[in-house]
C-alpha positions in Angstrom: 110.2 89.8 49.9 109.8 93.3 50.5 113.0 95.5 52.2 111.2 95.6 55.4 110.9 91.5 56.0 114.4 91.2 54.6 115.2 93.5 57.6 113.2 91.7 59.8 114.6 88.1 58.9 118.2 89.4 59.3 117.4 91.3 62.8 115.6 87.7 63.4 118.7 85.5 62.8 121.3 87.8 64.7 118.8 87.8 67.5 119.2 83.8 67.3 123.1 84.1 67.4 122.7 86.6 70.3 120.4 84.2 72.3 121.8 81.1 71.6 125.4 82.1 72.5 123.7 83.1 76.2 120.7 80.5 76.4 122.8 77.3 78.0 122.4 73.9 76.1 119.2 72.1 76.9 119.7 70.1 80.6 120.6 66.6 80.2 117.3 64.7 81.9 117.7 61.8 83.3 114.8 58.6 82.9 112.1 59.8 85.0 112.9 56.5 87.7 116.5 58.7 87.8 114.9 61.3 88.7 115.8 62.7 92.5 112.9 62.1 94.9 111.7 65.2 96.9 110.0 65.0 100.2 107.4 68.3 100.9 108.7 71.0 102.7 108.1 70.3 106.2 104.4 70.8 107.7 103.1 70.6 104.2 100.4 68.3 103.2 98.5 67.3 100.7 94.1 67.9 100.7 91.6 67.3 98.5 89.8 69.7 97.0 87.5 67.4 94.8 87.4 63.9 95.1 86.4 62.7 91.4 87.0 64.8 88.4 85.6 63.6 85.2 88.3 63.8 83.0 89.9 67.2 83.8 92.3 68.8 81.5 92.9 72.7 82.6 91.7 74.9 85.7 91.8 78.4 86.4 90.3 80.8 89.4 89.0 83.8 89.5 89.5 86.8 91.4 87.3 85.8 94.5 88.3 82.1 94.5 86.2 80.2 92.4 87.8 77.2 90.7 87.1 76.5 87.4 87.7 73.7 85.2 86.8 71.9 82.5 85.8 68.4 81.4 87.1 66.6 78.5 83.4 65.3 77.9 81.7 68.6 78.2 81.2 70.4 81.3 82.5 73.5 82.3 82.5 72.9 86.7 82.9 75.5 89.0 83.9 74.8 93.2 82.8 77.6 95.1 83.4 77.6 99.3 84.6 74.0 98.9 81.8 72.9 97.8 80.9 69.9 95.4 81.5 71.3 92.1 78.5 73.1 90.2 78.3 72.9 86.1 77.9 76.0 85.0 77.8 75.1 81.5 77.7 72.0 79.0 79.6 72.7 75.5 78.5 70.5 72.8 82.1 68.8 72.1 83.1 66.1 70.1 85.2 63.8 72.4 87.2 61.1 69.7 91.1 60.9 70.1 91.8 64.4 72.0 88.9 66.6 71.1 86.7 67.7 73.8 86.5 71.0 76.2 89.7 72.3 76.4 91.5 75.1 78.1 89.6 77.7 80.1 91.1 81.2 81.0 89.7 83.6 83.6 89.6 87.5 81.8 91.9 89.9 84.1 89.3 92.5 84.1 86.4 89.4 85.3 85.6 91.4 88.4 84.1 94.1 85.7 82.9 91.8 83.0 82.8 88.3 84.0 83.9 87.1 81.6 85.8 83.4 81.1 87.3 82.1 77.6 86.8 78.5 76.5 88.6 76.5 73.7 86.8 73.1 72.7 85.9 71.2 69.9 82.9 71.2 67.6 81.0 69.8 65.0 80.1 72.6 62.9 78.0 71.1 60.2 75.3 73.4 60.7 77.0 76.7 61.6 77.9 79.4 60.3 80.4 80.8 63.1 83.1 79.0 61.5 82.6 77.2 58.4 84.2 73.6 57.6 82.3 71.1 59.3 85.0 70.1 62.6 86.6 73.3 63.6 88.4 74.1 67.0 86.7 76.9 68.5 87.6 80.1 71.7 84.1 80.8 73.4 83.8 84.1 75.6 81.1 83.1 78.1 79.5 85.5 81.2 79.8 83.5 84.7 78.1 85.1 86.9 77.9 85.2 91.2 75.9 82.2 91.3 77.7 80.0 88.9 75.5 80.4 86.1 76.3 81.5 82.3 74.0 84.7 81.2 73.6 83.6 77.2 74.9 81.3 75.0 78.6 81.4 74.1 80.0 84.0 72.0 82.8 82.6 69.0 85.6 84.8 69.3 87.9 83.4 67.0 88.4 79.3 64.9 91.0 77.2 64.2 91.1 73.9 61.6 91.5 70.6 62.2 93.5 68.7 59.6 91.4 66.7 57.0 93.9 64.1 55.0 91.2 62.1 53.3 87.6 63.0 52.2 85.2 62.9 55.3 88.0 62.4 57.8 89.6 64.6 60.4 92.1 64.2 62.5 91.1 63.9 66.6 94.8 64.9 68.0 97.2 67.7 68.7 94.3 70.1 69.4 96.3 72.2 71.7 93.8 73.9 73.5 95.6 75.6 76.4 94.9 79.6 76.8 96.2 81.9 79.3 96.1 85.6 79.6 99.9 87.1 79.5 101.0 90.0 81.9 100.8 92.3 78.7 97.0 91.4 79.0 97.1 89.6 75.4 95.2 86.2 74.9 97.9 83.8 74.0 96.4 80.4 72.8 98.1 77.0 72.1 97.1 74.7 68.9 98.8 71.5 68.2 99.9 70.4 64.9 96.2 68.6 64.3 98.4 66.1 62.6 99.2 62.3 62.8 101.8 61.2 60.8 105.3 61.6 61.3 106.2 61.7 57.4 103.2 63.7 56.4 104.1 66.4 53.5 101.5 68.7 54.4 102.7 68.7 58.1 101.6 72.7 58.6 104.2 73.7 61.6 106.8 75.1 59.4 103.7 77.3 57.5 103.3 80.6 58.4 100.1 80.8 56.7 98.2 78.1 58.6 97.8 78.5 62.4 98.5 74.8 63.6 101.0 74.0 65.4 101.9 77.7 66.3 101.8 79.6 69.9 99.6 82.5 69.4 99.1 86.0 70.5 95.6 88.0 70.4 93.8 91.3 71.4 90.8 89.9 73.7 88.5 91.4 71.1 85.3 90.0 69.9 86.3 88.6 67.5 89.9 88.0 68.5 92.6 90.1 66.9 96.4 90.0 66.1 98.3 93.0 67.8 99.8 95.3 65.4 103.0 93.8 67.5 103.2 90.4 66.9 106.4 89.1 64.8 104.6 88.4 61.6 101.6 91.0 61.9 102.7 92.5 59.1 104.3 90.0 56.3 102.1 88.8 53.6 100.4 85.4 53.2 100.6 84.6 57.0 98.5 84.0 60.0 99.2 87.3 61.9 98.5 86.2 65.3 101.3 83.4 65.1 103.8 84.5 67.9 106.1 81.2 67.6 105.6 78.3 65.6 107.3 74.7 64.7 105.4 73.4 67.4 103.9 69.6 67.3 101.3 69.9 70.4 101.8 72.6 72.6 99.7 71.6 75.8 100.8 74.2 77.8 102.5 77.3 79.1 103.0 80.4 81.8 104.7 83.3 82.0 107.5 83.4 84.7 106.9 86.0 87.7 110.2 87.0 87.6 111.6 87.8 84.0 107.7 87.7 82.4 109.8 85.1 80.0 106.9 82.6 78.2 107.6 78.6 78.8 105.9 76.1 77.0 105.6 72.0 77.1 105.6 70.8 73.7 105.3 67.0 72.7 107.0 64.9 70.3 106.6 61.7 69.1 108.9 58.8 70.2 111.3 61.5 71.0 111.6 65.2 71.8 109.1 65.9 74.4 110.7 69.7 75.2 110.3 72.6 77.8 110.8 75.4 76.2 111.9 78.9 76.3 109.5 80.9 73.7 110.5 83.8 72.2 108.5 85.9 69.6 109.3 84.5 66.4 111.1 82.2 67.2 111.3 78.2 65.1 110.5 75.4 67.6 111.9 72.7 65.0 109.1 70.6 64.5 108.8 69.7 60.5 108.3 67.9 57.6 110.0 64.6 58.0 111.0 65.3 61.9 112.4 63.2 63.3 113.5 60.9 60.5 115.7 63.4 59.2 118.2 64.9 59.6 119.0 62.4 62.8 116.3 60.2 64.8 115.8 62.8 67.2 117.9 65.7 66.9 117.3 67.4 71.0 120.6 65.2 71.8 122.9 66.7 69.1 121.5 70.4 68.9 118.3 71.8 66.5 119.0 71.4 62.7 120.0 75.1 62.6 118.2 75.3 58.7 115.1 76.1 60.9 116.3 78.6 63.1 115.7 77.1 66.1 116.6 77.2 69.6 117.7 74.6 72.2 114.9 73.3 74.3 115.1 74.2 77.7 115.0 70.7 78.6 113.8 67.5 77.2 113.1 64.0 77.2 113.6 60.5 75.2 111.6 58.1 75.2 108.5 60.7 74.9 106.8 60.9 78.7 104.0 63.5 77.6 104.6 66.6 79.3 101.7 68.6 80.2 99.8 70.8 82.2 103.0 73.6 83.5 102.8 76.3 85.7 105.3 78.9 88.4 104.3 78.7 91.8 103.7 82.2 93.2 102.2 81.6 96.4 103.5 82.8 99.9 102.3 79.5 101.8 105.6 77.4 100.9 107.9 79.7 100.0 110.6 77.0 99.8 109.3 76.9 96.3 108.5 80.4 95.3 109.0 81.2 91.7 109.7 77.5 90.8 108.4 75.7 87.9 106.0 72.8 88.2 105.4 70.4 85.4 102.9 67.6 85.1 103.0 64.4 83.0 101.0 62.0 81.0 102.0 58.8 80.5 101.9 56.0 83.3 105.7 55.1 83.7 106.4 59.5 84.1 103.6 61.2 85.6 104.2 63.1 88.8 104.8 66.6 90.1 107.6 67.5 88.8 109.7 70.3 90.4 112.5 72.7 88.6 114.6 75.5 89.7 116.0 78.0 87.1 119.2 79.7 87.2 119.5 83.4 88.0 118.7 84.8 84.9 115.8 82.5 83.8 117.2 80.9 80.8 117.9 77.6 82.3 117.1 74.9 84.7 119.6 74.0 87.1 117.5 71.5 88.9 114.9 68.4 88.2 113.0 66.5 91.4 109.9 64.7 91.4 107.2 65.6 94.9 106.9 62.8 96.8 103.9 62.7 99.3 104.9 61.8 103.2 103.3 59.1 103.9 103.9 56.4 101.4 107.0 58.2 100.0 105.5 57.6 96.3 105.8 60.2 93.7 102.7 62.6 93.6 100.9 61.7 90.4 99.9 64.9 88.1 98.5 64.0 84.6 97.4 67.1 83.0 97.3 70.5 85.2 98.7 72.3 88.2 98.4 75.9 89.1 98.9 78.5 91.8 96.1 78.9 93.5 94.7 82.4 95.4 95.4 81.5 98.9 98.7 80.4 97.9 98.6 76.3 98.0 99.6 74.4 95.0 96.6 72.5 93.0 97.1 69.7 90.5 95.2 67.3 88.9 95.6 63.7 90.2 93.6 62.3 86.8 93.0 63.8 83.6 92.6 63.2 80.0 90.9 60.1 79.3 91.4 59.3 83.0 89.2 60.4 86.1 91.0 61.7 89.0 90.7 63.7 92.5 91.6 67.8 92.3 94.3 67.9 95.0 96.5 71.0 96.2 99.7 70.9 98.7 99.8 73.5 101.5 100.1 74.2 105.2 97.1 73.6 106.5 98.3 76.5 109.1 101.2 78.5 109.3 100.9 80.8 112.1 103.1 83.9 112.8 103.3 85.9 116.0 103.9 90.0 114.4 104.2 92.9 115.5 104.6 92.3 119.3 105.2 95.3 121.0 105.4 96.7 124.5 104.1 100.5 125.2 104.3 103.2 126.5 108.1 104.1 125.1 109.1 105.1 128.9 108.1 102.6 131.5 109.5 103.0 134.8 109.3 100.8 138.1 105.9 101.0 140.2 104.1 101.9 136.2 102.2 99.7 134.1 103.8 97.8 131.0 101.0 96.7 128.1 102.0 93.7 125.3 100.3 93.7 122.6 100.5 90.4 120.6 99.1 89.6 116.6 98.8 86.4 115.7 98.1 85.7 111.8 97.3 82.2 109.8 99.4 82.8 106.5 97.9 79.3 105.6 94.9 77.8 104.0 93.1 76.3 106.3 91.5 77.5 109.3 93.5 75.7 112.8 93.2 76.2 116.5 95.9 77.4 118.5 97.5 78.2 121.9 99.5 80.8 122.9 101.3 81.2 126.4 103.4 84.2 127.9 105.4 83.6 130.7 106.1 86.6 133.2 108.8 87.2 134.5 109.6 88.0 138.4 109.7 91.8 138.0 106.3 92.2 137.4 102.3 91.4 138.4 99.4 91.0 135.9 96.8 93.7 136.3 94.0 93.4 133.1 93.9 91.1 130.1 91.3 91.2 127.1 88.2 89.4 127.0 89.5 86.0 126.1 92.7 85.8 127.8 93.5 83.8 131.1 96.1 84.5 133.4 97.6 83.1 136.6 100.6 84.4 138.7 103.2 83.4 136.1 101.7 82.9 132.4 99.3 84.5 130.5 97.0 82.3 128.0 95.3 82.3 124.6 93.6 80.2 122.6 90.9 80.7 119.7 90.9 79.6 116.0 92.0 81.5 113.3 90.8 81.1 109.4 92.8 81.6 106.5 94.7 85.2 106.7 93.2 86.3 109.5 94.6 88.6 112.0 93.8 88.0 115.8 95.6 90.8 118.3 95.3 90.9 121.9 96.6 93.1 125.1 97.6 92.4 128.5 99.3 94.9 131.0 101.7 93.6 134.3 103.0 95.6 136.5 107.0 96.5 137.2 106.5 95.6 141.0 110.7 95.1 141.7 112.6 98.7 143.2 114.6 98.9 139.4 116.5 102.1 139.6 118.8 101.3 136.2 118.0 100.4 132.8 117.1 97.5 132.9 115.8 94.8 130.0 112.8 92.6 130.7 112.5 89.1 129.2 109.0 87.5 128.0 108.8 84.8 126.1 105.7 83.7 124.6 105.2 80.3 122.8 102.0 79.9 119.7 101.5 76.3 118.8 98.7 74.6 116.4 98.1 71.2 115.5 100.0 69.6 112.6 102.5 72.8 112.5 105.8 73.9 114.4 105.8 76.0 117.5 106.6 79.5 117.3 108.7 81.2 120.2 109.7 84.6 120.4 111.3 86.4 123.5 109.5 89.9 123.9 112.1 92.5 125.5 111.1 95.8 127.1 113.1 98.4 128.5 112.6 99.4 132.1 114.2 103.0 133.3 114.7 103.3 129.4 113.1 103.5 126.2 111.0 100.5 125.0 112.1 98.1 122.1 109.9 97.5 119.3 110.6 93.8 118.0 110.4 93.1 114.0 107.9 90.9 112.7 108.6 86.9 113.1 107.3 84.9 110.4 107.2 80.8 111.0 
């Protein structure tokens, strides 16, 4: 080795003392029927966004609220307005074991160049693109404003797919997931594309081969390894590798907070992880694993002669972790910044919920979403996702199995703001004008009713168009869509002889269906200056 990757490997190693001696010991799970049931926040429910997807395995949105995501068999479906999904385009995929249309990532700069990035699998007998005759394959396509694709996909970059015999290749641990990172890189995950347990050529541990690897890529046509990445510039490897010793990375995100990358990672009987990546870094899957050097070595601590570092949680018996994302909506901000994790298998899939600890290097807590009317865990086989309006979606089905798109919000969440009373000075025998805002933060368009009660001191004289009034209340009603801002004025007159300061009470009451009442008590100063109340967020 040259002097330079001698460096690098001993920078690499302390930096694996460093972390490990602050990264705490993978959590202890418990069997996912141990797991702690957790109701939804209150006034949160659960809607269905599409009733029957075919076979779903990621989603994404783009910048004006289009959901996109893909079908295992094929089609690329897009849900506009709420609307029945659309195809915007068929891939020709080959669907045995785990193949099929993969991930799907929206570019960051799609309001400019429309562009969305598809990983699926292809036959590629008669191509060129990528040579080899079964090859995974990242597509840049063009959506445009109508859902439809301006030209035929562009290849941006291939990957293999192991071939142990003559004329056979392997159909599992494609990977497939792809997400854009908040350094604007194109980070891709490929499994292992391997079956057996004991197989020598098992290709995680090889730099040179790009299986079983996270990777890292300029969002070039064709893609390209950043100058950056760990290995970018050692000899005889795959430059875009960012971490490797992975078996099947199905998916990641990149924490809001500390912009720290966590990954799901699957094992075999044993070992299903949630882990921490860093750039490098050795994952543990190998040659032999987990036969040697103990059945499943998660338990006792990584085999340190791979470098690696301890999973930030894990599971045995294998449950299949999944689709994985941090919500970063405002709608339930009980669970802002938490991670979300979906599951496979039958006996484990559900929503599952995690807190982290302060720093972001470990989770500190492990509940499974129940819904609130059957008090069942909320199944969620292979996605879930933020989305732009801030409810949580996930995907009821998935894989091989056909389920509804569902997402958990509050339908309406509705906040009385910046009341206020003018003019600064009021004085008796003068007028006194309220000006109320009402905003939905939620999803969902709702009704609602709002009622000011006067007090003694004063007579109504003029309300907006809208507004009704008798001798003692003031009323409101209307409906309000999602983040919309209603504001309305009334004026009353200080009729009572006050000659001293003197503070005057309103209160006001908002209510909707299916969400809590707000109240708020309006003051204004009379013979003194006015008070201007903060905002009062539900």
């Amino acid at each position: 080795m040259t002097l330079r990757q001698i460096i690098f490997w001993l920078v690499l190693c302390v930096g694996l003392l460093v972390v490990t001696s602050y990264l705490p010991s993978a959590a202890k799970p418990a069997a996912p029927d141990e797991v702690p049931i957790e109701p939804l926040p209150p006034d949160v429910v659960i809607e269905t966004v599409v009733p029957n997807a075919n076979q779903l395995v990621a989603m994404d949105f783009t910048p004006d609220g289009r959901l996109l995501y893909t079908e295992r068999t094929g089609n690329l479906q897009v849900v506009a307005n709420g609307q029945a999904p659309v195809t915007a385009y068929t891939f020709p995929v080959l669907t045995e074991g785990e193949r099929g249309l993969l991930g799907v990532a929206v570019d960051p700069n799609f309001a400019t160049n429309h562009s969305v990035w598809v990983y699926f699998t292809k036959e590629t007998l008669y191509s060129t693109d990528c040579g080899g005759k079964v090859k995974n394959r990242v597509v840049r396509i063009t959506l445009n404003d109508d859902n439809t694709v301006t030209e035929d996909p562009q290849t941006a970059g291939c990957f293999p797919v192991n071939q142990p015999a003559p004329g056979y290749y392997v159909t599992i641990h494609n990977g497939g997931n792809l997400h854009f990172g908040p350094d604007g890189k194109l980070y891709i995950g490929v499994g292992n594309s391997n079956e057996e347990i004991n197989d020598p050529i098992e290709p995680a541990q090889n730099l040179a081969s790009p299986l079983g690897k996270l990777h890292r890529y300029n969002p070039t046509m064709p893609l390209s390894a950043p100058a950056d990445n760990p290995f970018a510039s050692w000899p005889n490897t795959d430059k875009s590798n960012y971490a490797y010793g992975l078996r099947n990375p199905f998916d990641f995100a990149f924490d809001p907070v500390s912009q720290q990358l966590f990954a799901t990672d699957n094992g075999d009987k044993c070992d299903d992880e949630i882990n921490l990546i860093r750039p490098g870094y050795n994952y543990g899957w190998r040659i032999h694993y987990p036969q040697t050097p103990l059945p499943c070595d998660d338990d006792a601590g990584p085999d340190p002669r791979y470098n690696t570092i301890p999973p930030l949680y894990h599971w045995t018996p294998s449950m299949a972790p999944t689709g994985l994302a941090f919500y970063t909506g405002d709608v339930i901000p009980e669970w802002k910044n938490d991670l979300f994790m979906c599951a496979y298998k039958n006996f484990s899939t559900a929503l599952h919920h995690f807190k982290l600890n302060a720093t972001r290097t470990a989770i500190v807590s492990h509940t499974i979403l129940s819904d609130t009317i059957n008090h069942q865990p909320i199944q969620c086989r292979t996605d879930v996702l933020t989305g732009p309006a801030g409810a949580l979606y996930y995907s009821e089905g998935g894989g091989y199995l056909s389920g509804p798109i569902q997402r958990l919000t509050r339908r309406s969440s509705l906040a009385l703001s910046s009341v206020s009373t003018a003019p600064a000075v009021v004085r008796a025998g003068e007028w006194l004008t309220y000006t109320v805002n009402v905003r939905n933060v939620g999803t969902q368009a709702n009704t609602f009713a709002l009622m000011a009660t006067l007090p003694v001191e004063v007579a109504i004289q003029a309300v907006d168009s809208g507004l009704t009034f008798d001798a003692d209340h003031v009323y409101w009603s209307g409906v309000l869509t999602s983040a919309q801002t209603l504001s309305a004025r009334f004026s009353v007159q200080v009729t009572s002889a006050i000659t001293i300061p003197y503070l005057l009470t309103t209160p006001i009451e908002i209510t909707a269906p299916d969400t809590q009442s707000v109240n708020l008590v309006s003051l204004a100063m009379i013979n003194g200056r006015a008070v201007f109340l903060p905002v009062l967020r539900q």
